[in-house]
C-alpha positions in Angstrom: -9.0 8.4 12.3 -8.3 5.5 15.1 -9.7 2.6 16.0 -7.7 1.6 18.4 19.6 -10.6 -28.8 19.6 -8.8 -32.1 19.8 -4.9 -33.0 16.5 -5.1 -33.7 16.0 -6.8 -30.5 17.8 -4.2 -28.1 15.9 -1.9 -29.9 12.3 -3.6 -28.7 14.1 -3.7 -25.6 14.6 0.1 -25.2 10.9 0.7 -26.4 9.7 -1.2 -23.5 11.8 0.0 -20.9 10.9 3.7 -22.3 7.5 2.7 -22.3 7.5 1.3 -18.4 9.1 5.0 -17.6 6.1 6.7 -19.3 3.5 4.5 -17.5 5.3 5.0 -14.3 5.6 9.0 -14.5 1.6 8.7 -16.0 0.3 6.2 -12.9 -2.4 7.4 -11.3 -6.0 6.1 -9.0 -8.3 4.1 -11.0 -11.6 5.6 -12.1 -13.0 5.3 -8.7 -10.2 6.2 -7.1 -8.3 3.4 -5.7 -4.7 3.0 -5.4 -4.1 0.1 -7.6 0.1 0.7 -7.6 2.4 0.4 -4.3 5.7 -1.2 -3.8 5.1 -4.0 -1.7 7.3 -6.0 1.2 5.8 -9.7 1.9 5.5 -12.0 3.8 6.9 -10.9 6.8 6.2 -13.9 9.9 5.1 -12.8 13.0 5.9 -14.4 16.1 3.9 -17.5 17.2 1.6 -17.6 20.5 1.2 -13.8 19.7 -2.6 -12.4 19.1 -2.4 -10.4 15.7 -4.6 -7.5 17.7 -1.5 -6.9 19.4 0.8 -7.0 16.5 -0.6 -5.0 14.4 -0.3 -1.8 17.2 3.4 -3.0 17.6 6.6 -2.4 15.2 7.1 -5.3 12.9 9.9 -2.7 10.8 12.2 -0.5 12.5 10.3 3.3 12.2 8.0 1.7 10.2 6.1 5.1 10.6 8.8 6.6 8.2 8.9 4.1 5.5 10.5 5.2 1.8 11.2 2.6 0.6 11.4 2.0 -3.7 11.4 -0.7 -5.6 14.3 -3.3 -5.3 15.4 -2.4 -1.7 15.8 -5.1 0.5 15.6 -4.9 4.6 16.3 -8.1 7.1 13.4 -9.0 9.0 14.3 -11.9 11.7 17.3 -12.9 9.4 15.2 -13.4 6.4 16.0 -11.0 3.4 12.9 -9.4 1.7 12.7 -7.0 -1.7 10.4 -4.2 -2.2 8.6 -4.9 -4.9 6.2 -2.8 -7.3 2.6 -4.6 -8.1 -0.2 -3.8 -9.6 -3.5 -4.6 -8.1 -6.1 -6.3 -11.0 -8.5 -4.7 -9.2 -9.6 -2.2 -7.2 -8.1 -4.2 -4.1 -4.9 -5.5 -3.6 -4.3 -9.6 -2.8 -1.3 -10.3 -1.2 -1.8 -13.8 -1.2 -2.7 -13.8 -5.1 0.6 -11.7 -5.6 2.9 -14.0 -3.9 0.7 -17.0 -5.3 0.4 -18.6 -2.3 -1.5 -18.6 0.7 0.2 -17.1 3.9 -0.8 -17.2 7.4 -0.2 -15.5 10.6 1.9 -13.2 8.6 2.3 -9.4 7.9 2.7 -7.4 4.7 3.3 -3.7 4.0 2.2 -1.8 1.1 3.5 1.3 0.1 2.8 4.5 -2.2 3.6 8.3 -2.8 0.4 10.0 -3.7 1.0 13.8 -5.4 -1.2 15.9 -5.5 -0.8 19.6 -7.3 -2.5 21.5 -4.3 -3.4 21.5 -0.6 -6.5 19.3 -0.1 -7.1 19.9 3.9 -10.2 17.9 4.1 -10.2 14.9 1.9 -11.7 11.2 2.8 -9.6 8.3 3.5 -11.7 5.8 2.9 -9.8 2.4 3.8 -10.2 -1.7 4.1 -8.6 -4.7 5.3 -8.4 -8.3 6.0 -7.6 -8.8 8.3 -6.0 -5.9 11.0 -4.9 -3.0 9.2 -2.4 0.0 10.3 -1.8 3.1 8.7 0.4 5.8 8.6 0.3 8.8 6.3 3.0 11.4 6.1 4.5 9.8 9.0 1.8 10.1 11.0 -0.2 6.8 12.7 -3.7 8.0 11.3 -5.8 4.3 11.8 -5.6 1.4 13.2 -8.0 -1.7 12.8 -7.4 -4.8 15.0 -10.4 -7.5 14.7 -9.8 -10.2 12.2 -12.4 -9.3 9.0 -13.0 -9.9 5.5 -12.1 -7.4 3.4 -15.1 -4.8 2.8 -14.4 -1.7 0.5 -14.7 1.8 2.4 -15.7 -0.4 5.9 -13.4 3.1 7.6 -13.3 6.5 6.8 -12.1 9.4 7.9 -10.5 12.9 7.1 -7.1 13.3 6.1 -5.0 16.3 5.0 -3.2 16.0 1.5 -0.2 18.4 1.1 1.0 20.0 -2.3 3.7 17.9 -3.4 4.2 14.4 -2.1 2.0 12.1 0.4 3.9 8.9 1.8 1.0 5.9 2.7 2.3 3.3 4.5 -0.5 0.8 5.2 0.5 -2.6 7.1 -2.0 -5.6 6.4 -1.6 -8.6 9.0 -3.4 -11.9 7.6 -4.4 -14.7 10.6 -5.5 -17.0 7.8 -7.3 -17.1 4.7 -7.7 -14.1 2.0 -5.2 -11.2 3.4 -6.4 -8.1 1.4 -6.3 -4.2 1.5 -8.1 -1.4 -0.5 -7.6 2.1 -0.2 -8.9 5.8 -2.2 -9.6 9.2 -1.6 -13.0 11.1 -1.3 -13.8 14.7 -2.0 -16.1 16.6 0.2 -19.4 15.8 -1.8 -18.1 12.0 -1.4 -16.7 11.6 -5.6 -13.3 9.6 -5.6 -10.6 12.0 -5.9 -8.8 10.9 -9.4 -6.8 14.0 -10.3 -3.6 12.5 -8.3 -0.2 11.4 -9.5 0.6 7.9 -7.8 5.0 7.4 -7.8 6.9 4.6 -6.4 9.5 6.3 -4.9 9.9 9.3 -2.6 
């Protein structure tokens, strides 16, 4: 698929942080499927006079293919420092740009999420979106790449994808010329129903 405080205080305390542990072992797609939870590195600059069709095909990470990252990691990109962080999407796309809450241009983000599934499904949908250029790599694997500038349209690419028992690593890289800078991804069964019966983590 390739397109070229008190004691009662610490004690509230402990309840949340028990409760964020629960919702994070219970996180899964939304009811129509999309990925809603990734651990996300942005903004990342790209280099100026370059056309973003070419730099989405190129490396903007080291192995970038092979991505684990987890929340709170950090990586140097062109001597700036950047921190994984885990979002949420509101919706059933992410919005880098509404994350970050600020508008970023000629810049690249990466989103990423560990998707497991209880069984072997060989012959799933990927059903994918971006705005604008869009790369992704599943299992380590370059499966898509999208490099026209576009808003973002739900399921504009699709194709089939192998799911392994146990976990999936997505890595999708979003690169924004200007404007929105937005992705959306989910799974499809064979009769074309979102596949919900997944576990989403945020770490390997």
């Amino acid at each position: 698929m390739k397109t070229h405080l008190t004691t009662l205080g610490s004690v509230a305390i402990a309840a949340l942080l028990m409760s964020s542990v629960r919702a994070a072992d219970t996180l899964r797609p939304d009811a129509k499927g999309y990925i809603r939870d990734w651990v996300m590195l942005a903004p990342i600059a790209l280099p100026e006079g370059r056309a973003c069709a070419d730099l989405i095909i190129e490396e903007q990470i080291k192995n970038e293919a092979a991505l684990q990252p987890k929340e709170g990691d950090t990586v140097k990109i062109r001597g700036k420092d950047l921190v994984w962080k885990h979002i949420t999407a509101s919706t059933n796309h992410f919005d880098f740009n509404l994350i970050l809450k600020s508008v970023n241009d000629h810049v690249a983000g990466f989103m990423v999420t560990y998707i497991e599934s209880d069984k072997d499904l060989a012959d799933v949908t990927m059903a994918l979106g971006s705005n604008d250029q869009g790369r992704l790599y599943l299992n380590g694997k370059d499966i898509y790449a999208f490099q026209d500038a576009r808003p973002l349209e739900l399921d504009a690419d699709k194709g089939k994808v192998h799911l392994k028992k146990g976990v999936n690593v997505v890595v999708f890289k979003v690169i924004n010329e200007q404007n929105s800078w937005q992705g959306a991804m989910r799974f499809l069964d064979q009769a074309g129903a979102p596949v919900t019966d997944l576990k989403v983590r945020l770490s390997p």
